[in-house]
N, C-alpha and C positions, 0 to 999 in steps of 0.2 A: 504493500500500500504506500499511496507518496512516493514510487518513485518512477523514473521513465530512464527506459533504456530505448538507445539510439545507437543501431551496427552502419559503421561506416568502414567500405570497400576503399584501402588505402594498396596503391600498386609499390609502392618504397619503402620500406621501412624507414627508412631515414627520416621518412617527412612521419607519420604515425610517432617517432620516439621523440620528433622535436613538440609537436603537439602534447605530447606526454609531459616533455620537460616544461614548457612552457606552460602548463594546468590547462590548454584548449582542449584536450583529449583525459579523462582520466585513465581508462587502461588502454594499451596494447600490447596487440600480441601478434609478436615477431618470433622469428629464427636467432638460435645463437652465432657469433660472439655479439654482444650489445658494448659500446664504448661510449654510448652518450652519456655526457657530466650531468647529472641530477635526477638519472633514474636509475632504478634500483629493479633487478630482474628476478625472476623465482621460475624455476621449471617446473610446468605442469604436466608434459607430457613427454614421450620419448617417440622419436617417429622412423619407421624402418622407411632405411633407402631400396628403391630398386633400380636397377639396372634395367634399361629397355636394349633387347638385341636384337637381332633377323634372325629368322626361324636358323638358318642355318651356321651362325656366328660358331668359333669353336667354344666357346665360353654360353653358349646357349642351354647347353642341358646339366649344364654344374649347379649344384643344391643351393652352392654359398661361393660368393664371388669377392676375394680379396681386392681391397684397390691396389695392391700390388700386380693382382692380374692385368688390369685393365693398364700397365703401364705400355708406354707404346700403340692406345688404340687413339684412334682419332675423337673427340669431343665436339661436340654443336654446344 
């Protein structure tokens, strides 16, 4: 009761943490490392990476994929 929430779709973090710092924003919620002076971060959640391959990549049918493996592939 008394309160209103408002979700706002920010494409940078950068601009969401200056908002934060500045009090325009009270929470956001970003990706780690955070380095902005005056806020203060807490992990809520932990999120698995995946790797997107082509059906036939050699690294395609491995259960668990080191980023060691992926040294030498190409990145977008």
């Amino acid at each position: 009761p008394g309160i209103e929430l408002v979700m706002r779709g920010q494409t940078y973090a950068n601009r969401a943490l200056a908002r934060v710092a500045d009090g325009s924003l009270d929470v956001g919620f970003v990706r780690l490392p955070v380095t902005q002076p005056g806020v203060e971060t807490r992990v809520i959640d932990e999120e698995e990476l995946v790797c997107a391959l082509p059906a036939d990549h050699r690294l395609a049918r491995c259960e668990r994929i080191d980023v060691a493996d992926l040294a030498g592939e190409p990145f977008v």
